[in-house]
N, C-alpha and C positions, 0 to 999 in steps of 0.2 A: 485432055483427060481421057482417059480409056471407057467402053464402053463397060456395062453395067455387068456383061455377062464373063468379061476378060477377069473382072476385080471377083468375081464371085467365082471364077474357076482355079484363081492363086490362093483365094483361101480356103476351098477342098482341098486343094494340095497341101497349105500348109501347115490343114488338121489333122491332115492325113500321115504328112511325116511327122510329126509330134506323136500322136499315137504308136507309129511304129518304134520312134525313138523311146515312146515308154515302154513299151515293150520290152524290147532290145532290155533295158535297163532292171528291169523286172527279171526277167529269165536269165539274167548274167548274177545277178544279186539274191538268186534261191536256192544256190544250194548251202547246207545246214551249219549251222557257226557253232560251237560251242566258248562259254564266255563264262569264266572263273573268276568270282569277285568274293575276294575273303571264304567265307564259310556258303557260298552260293552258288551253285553253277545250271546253268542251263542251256539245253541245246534249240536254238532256233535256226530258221530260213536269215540269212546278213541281212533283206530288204526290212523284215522287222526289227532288227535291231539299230539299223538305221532310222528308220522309222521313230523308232521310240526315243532315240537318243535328239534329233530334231526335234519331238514335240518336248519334250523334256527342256531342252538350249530354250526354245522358243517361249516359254512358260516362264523359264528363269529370267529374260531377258524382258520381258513385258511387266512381272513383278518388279524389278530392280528400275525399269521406266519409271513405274509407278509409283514407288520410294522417292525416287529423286522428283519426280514432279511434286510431291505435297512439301517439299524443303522450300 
């Protein structure tokens, strides 16, 4: 097993590139979408629209759990 200080310098690095990968991901995903649905349209940053369309999926899917579980 490696010493105490090895395992704790692989995981700075690997908070480290995580953060920059959010980044990355973040500044690729800001600039402004615009999104036409029927009679609605609005312009946002894509990361929010993404954003909302996940918590949205995630919402539908945890209800629809919880349907089938009281069957």
């Amino acid at each position: 097993m490696s010493p105490p200080s090895k395992s704790r310098h692989y995981r700075l690095v690997a908070i480290l590139v995580l953060i920059l990968l959010l980044v990355l991901i973040i500044w690729q995903n800001s600039q402004t979408t615009t999104l036409s649905l029927l009679f609605f349209s609005a312009e946002l940053p894509l990361m929010i629209w993404l954003g909302l369309f996940l918590v949205i999926g995630v919402l539908l899917g945890v209800a629809l759990a919880c349907s089938y579980r009281r069957r």
